[in-house]
N, C-alpha and C positions, 0 to 999 in steps of 0.2 A: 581307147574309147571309140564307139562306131561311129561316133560324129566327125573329133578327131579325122578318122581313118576318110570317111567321107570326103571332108573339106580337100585335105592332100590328095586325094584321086580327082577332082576339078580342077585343081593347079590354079584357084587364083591368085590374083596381084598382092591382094590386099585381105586381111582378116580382120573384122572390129570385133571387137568383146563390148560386150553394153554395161558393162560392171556386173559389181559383187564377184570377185575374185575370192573373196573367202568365204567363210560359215560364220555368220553370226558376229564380224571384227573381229576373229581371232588372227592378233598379227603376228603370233607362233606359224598361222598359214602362209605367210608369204612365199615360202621357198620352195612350197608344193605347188601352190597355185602359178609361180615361173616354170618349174619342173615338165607341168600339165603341156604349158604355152610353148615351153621348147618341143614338144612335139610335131606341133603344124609348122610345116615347110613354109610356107609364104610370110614377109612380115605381118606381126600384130601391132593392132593398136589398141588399146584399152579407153574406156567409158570409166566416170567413178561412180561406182556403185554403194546404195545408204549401205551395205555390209562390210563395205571398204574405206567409207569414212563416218565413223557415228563423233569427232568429237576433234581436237584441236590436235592431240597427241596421234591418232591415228591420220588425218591429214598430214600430217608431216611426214609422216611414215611412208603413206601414197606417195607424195609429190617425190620423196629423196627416191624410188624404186620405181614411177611410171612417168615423172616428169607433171606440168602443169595441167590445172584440175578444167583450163576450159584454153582453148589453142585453135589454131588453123596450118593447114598443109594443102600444098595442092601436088596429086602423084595423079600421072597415067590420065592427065588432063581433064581429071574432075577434081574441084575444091571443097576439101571436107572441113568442116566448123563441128567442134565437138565442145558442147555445153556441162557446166558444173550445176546439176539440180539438188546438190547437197548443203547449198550453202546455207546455214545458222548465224545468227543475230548475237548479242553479245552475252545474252543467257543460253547460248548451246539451243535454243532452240530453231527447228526447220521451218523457213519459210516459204518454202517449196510454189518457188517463185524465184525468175532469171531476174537476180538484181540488177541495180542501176549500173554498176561499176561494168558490168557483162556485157549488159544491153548498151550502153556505150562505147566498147570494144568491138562488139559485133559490129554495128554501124559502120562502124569505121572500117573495121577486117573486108567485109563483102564487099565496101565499097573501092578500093582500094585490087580490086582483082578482076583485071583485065583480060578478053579472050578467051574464058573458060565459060562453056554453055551449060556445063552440070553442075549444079554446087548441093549437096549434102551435109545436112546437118545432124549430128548423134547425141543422145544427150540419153542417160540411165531413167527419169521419171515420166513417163508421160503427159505432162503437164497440161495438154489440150484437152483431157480427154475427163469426162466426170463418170467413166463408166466403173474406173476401179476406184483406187484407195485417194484418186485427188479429188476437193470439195468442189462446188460451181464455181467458189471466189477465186480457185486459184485456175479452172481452166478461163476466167473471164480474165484474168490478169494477161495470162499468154493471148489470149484471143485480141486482145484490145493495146497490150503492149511488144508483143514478140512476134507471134503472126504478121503485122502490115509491114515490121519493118523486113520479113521475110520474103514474101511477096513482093515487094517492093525492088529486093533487092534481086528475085530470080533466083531463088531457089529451089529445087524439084522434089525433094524427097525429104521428110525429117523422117528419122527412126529411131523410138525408144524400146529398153526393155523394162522390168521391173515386175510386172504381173505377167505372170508363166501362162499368157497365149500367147496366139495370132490372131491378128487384126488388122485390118485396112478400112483407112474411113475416106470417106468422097473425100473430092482436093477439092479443097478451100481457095480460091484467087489461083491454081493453077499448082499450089503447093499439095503434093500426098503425105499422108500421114499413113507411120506405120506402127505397131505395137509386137513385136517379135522376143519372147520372155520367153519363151517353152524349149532350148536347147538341148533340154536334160529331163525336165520333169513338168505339168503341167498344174492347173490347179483342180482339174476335176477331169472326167472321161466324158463330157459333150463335143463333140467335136463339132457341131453346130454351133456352138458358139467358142471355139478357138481353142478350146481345149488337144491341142494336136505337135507331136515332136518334131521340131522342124528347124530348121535354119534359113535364113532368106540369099538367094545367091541376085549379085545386082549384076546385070550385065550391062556395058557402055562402049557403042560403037558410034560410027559417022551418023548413024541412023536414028540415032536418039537412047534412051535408056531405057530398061526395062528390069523387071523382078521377081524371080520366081523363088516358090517355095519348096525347097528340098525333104523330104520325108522319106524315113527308112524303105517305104514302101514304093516311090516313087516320086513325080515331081509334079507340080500345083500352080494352076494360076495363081496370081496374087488374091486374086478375087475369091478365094475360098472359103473365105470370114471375110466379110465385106461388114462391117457395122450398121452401116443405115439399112442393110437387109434385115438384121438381127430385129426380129418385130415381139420374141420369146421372152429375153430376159428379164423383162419386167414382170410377166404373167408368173416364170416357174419362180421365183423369188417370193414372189407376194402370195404364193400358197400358205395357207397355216393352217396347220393339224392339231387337232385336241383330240384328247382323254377325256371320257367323260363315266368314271364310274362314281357309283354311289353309296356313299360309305363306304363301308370293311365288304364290299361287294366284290367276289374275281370275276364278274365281266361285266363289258359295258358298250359302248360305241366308241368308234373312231371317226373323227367327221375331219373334213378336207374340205376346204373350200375356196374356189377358184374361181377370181374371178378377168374375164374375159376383156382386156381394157385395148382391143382391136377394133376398129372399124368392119372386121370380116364376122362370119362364123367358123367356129372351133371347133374340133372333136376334144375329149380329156377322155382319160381313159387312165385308170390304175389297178395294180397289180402290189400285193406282200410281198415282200422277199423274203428268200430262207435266209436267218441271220446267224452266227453258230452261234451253240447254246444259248439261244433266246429260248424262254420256257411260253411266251402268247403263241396264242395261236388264233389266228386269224380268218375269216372269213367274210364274203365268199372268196374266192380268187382270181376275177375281175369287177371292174367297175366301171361303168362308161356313160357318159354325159355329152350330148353334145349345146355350146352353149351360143348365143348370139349375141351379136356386138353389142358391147357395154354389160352382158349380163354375167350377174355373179350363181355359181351352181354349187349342190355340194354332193360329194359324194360318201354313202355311208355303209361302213365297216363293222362287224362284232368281234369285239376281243376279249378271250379267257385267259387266266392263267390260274393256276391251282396256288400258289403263294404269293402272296403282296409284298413278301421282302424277296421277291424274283423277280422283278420288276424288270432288272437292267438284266442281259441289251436288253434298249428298248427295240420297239417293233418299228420297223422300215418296208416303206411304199412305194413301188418307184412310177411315178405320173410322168402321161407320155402326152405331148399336145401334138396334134396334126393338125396341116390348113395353115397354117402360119407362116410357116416357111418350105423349101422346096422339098426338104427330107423332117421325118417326125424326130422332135426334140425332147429325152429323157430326162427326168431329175429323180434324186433318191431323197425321198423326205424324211426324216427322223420324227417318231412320235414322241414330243415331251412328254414323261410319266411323271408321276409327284411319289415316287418311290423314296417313304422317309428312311434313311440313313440313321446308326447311333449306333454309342457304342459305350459299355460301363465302365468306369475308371477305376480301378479298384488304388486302394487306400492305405500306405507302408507306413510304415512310424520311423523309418530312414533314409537317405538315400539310397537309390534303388541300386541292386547287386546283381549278378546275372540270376542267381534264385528268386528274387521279386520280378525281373524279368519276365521269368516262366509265365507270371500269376497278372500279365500286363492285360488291357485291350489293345488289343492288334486291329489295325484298320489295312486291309490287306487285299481286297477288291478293287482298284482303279482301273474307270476306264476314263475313252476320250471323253470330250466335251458333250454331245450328242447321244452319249452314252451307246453308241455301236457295237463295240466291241471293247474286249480287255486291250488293258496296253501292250505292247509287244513287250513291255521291260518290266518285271515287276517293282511292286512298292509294298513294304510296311513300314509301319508306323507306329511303332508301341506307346502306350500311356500309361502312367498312377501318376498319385499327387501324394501329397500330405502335407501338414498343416502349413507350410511356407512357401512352397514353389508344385508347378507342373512341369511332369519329368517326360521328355518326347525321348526315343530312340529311333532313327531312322534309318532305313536299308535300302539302298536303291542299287537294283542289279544291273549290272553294267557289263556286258559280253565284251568290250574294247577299251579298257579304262583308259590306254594311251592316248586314246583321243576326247577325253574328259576337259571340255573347256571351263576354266576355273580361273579368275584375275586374283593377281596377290591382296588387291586394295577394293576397296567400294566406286573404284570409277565407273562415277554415270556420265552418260548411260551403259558404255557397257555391261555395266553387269548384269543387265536384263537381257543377253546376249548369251551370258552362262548355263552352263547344264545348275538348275533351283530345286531346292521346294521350297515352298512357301505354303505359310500357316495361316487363317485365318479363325480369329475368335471373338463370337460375340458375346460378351457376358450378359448382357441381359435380355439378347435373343429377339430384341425390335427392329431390329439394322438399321438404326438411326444414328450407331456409332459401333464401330467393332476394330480389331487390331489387326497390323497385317503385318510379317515375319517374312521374311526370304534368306535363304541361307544356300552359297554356293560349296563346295566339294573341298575351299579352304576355309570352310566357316566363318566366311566373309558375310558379314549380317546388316541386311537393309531392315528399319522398324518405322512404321509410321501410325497414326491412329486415323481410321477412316469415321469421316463424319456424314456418313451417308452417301457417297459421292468416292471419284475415283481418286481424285487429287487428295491425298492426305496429310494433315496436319504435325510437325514435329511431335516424334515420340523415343525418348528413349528410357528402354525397360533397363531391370535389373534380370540381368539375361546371362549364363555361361553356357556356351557351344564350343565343342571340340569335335573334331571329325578325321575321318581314316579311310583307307582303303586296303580292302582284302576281301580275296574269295570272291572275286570277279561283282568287286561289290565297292559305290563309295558310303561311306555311312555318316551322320552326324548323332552326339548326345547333346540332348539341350535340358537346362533348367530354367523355367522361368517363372520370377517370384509372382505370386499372386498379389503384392500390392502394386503391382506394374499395371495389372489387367481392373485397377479399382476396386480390388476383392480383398480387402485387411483382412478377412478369416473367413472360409469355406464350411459347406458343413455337407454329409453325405443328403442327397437329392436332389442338389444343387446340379443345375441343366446348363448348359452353356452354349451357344451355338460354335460347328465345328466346321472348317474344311480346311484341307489337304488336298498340296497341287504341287503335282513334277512337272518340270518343263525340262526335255531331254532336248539337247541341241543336233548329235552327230545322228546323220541318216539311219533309219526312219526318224526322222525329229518327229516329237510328238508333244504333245498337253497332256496328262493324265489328270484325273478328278476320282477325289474320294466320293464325292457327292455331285453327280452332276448336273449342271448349270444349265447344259443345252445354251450356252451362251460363253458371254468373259466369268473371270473369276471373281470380281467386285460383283456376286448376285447375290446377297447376305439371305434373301430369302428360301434360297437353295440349300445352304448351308444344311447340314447335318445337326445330330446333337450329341454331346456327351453327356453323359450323367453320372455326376461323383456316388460312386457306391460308399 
């Protein structure tokens, strides 16, 4: 790997790994992900990462292979403390938060180490930080519980990974914060806001310490993603784009609207992108606005397309703000469409045979979540029914089955970690209650009943799934009774709401949607429709 190859042309001392060693908990990974680590010349030391511990059985697995989940060392006369941000409660759940039992060991560790002017702390979540996936409650936890005793104790540097940027925020009491997640793969291409390949090299001489940022390109102040610069992310975030046509009408507006929550003035400015086989067509081919402080502006768009069930892709905008910060900042906006989905069931008097097969509806169009593009991997989905159960056949192409992550047993959480699909049906089409299916590649089957909400309620169907692999493909057949779904007897016209979702784990990982959400998959009003023929 060129990172790899990088790091050993530096020759340093020391290597960290900020966690997530594997893909998803798969602990069939281990012996690749040492394989990788044998490659770099210098010792490592490893971070635990949520992909590396989701649960009691995979912490144990860590600890017996990397040694303890939170420790202290001191090499090459800096002292490193490396924190456990995976720790769960006695329901398996994260409380992403440095418990007491830590926060009392720390104390003691730092204080306890004499003569060493650099102390270094590593820990896998960034827990100060409310910019990604941690709440206010948990960075005020660290801020009020973990920070003073930090400070306090003379520490210089904390460094997490977790969310694939870079980032550097002002030091707090004399401590730097870093966020360095992006080794391999990033979470989007802004490179104004950290989006950027990179590794951090720490240098420590009589002179003090220092950090620079390695990139295939060349090498980076720290200060290249500085966070309290970052004055954007709130602004390209809080953009929201509408569809607005009118009835069975193929054209209409696309309106955007931005608003400017700066003390400065702005310029905006958007642009269509070509999408492949997108069939809208858009105009004009720019749009510019410039807005002042606190105002909200919109920009407006005409969109055609000659069929309403061509809807997906949808159409993508890419909005550029300047004035904000020192270089102009891009986002790619996805237009939500209300492109309805359905599909006819046709109706066997047996169970189905590969000749009723023939005669199925196939759901065989998935894209992502934003509806951009098709998936890289295809999906169908065959249906009939008849008078007792609905009959699903499923295909999901798989170019590497070897590496199909698939648990013998329903352990949660991993098995939301599994390559899935998952079914979602709402029979009476109000999404005030609908069923949700997941089934991995050993027809291992999760079922619950959604009551409006994500958290769902025990359910278990009268359900038979078997499943196989062949022809660069894993498949599942499913039967499931209609009085499972509160349907004692069906009749043809009957509409049901419908969605279908692959979640593929090995690179390119992806979400695919039958129907898409432009969001998570609990959207019941997204949902599709079937209709018993």
């Amino acid at each position: 790997m060129p990172q790899i190859d990088a790091i050993n042309q530096l020759k340093p001392d020391l290597v960290v790994h900020l966690g997530d060693q594997l893909l998803a908990g798969d602990l069939d990974g281990w012996d690749d992900a040492d394989s990788l680590l044998r490659k770099l010349h210098p010792p490592v030391v490893t971070v635990a990462g949520n992909h590396d511990i989701l649960d009691s059985r995979s912490r144990s697995v860590y600890v017996e292979r990397c040694g303890p989940t939170f420790r202290s060392f001191t090499q090459h006369g800096v002292h490193f403390v490396i924190l456990d941000s995976e720790v769960r409660d006695e329901h398996n759940r994260l409380l992403l938060r440095i418990d007491d039992k830590q926060l009392d060991w720390l104390d003691r560790s730092l204080a306890s180490i004499d003569g060493v002017d650099v102390k270094i702390v590593l820990l896998h979540r960034p827990l100060w930080s409310d910019s990604g996936p941690v709440a206010v409650a948990e960075r005020e936890a660290w801020m009020s519980q973990v920070h003073p005793l930090l400070a306090r104790r003379g520490v210089c540097a904390v460094f997490a990974g977790h969310v694939h940027r870079y980032m550097k925020f002002a030091p707090v009491d004399g401590v730097h914060y870093y966020i360095t997640g992006a080794s391999t793969t990033t979470i989007g291409d802004e490179e104004a806001l950290g989006d950027i390949i990179h590794f951090c090299m720490v240098t420590v001489s009589d002179k003090g310490w220092h950090v620079d940022i390695i990139r295939p390109n060349g090498i980076d102040s720290d200060t290249v993603v500085y966070y309290e610069h970052l004055e954007t992310p709130g602004i390209l975030h809080s953009i929201k784009a509408k569809l607005n046509l009118a009835g069975d009408e193929n054209s209409g507006s696309i309106e955007l609207a931005v608003t400017n929550s700066l003390n400065k003035p702005i310029e905006v400015s958007a642009a269509p992108l070509s999408v492949p086989n997108s069939q809208w067509c858009i105009s004009p081919q720019l749009q510019c606005t410039s807005l002042a402080a606190g105002e909200t502006g919109r920009l407006i768009f005409n969109g055609t397309i000659d069929d309403l069930q061509d809807q997906y892709p949808a159409p993508q905008i890419a909005v550029t703000l300047a004035g904000a910060e020192s270089a102009p900042v891009t986002r790619r906006v996805s237009v939500p469409v209300e492109a309805f989905r359905s599909a006819l069931c046709p109706k066997t008097d047996r169970p189905p045979d590969e000749l009723i097969w023939q005669t199925s509806a196939t759901l065989a169009a998935f894209y992502n979540v934003t509806a951009q593009y098709h998936a890289n991997c295809p999906t169908e989905v065959q249906l009939v029914y008849d008078n007792e159960n609905l009959y699903l056949r499923i295909r999901c192409h798989e170019p590497h089955l070897s590496g199909l992550t698939a648990a013998a047993d329903r352990d949660m959480p991993r098995f939301w970690f599994d390559d899935l699909m998952e079914i979602f049906i709402d029979p009476r089409i109000d999404g005030r209650g609908y069923y949700h299916l997941a089934f991995n590649a050993h027809a291992v089957m999760y079922s619950a009943h959604m009551n409006g909400r994500d958290d769902g309620s025990q359910w278990c169907p009268e359900c038979t799934v078997q499943s196989g692999r062949h022809d660069q493909a894993w498949t599942l057949e499913i039967a499931l009774a209609w009085a499972s779904l509160g349907q004692p007897s069906v009749r043809s016209g009957t509409q049901l709401g419908l969605q279908a979702v692959r979640n593929r784990v090995q690179q390119p990982a992806e979400c695919s949607q039958w129907s898409s959400t432009f969001g998570g998959n609990h959207v019941p009003e997204k949902f599709g429709t079937l209709i018993l023929e």
